[in-house]
C-alpha positions in Angstrom: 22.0 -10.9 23.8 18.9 -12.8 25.0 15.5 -11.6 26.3 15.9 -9.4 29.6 12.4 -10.3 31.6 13.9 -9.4 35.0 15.2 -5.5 33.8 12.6 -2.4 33.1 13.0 -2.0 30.4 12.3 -5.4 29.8 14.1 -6.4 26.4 12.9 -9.0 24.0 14.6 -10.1 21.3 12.7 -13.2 20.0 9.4 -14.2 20.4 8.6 -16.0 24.2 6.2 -15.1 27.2 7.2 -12.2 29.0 5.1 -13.2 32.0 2.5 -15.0 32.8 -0.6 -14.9 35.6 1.3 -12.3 37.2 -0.8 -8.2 36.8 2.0 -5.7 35.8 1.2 -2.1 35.1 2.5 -1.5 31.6 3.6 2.4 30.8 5.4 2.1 27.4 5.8 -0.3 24.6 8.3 -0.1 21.5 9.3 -1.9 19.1 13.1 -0.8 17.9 14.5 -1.6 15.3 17.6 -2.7 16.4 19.8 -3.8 13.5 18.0 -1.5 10.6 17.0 -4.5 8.9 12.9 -4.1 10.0 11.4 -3.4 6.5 7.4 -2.0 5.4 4.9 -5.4 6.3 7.0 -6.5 9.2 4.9 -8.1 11.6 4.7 -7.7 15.5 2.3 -10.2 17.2 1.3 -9.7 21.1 -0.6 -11.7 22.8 -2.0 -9.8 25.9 -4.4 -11.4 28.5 -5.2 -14.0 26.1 -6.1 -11.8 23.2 -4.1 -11.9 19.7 -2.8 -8.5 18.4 -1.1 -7.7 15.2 1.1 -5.0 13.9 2.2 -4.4 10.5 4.7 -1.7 10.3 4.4 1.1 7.4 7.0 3.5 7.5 7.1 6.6 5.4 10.2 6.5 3.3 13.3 6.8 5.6 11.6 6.4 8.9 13.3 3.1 9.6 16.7 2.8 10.4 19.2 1.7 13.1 17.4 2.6 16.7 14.1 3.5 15.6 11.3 3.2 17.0 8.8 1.2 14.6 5.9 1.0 16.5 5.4 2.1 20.2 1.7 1.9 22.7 2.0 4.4 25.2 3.1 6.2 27.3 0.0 6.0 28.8 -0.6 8.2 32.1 -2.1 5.6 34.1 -0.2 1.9 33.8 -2.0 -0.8 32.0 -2.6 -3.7 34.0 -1.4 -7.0 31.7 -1.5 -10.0 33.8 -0.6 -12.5 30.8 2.0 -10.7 28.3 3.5 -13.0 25.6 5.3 -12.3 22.0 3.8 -14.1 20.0 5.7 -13.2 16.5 8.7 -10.8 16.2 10.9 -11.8 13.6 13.4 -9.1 14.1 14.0 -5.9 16.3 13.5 -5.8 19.7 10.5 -5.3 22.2 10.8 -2.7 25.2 8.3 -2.9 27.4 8.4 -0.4 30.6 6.8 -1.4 33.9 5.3 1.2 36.0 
């Protein structure tokens, strides 16, 4: 599969700008580990309205696995507005990101 920008969920699956000079209101982010192959020190990096963010993942023993969520922002109760949403670094998993 290839990144899903149209869908809500939108689905990444490799790094690439989600959108760009256009405000969405975000509800829900996750990173899922998809194949069960995300591993402790994996690194997520967003880049949201210009501003670099990165997420290390530490799980606790068996928390990883096929499906799970490794890191997730949200759900917040009122959307948050990201007018320039890129993934900067995602070596593996995928990104869900939920539009309001």
């Amino acid at each position: 599969m290839a990144n899903q920008t149209t869908s809500n969920p939108i689905r990444m699956e490799a790094a690439g700008t989600v959108w760009s000079k256009t405000p969405k209101g975000v509800v829900l982010i996750q990173w899922v580990d998809d194949n069960g192959d995300l591993v402790h020190d994996s690194t997520l990096v967003l880049t949201l309205n210009g501003v670099a963010l990165t997420f290390k993942i530490q799980p606790v023993n068996d928390q990883l696995g096929f499906g799970a969520v490794a890191w997730q922002a949200g759900p917040f109760p009122q959307p948050v507005v990201i007018s320039d949403f890129v993934v900067t670094t995602m070596a593996t998993g995928h990104l869900h990101i939920w539009l309001a």
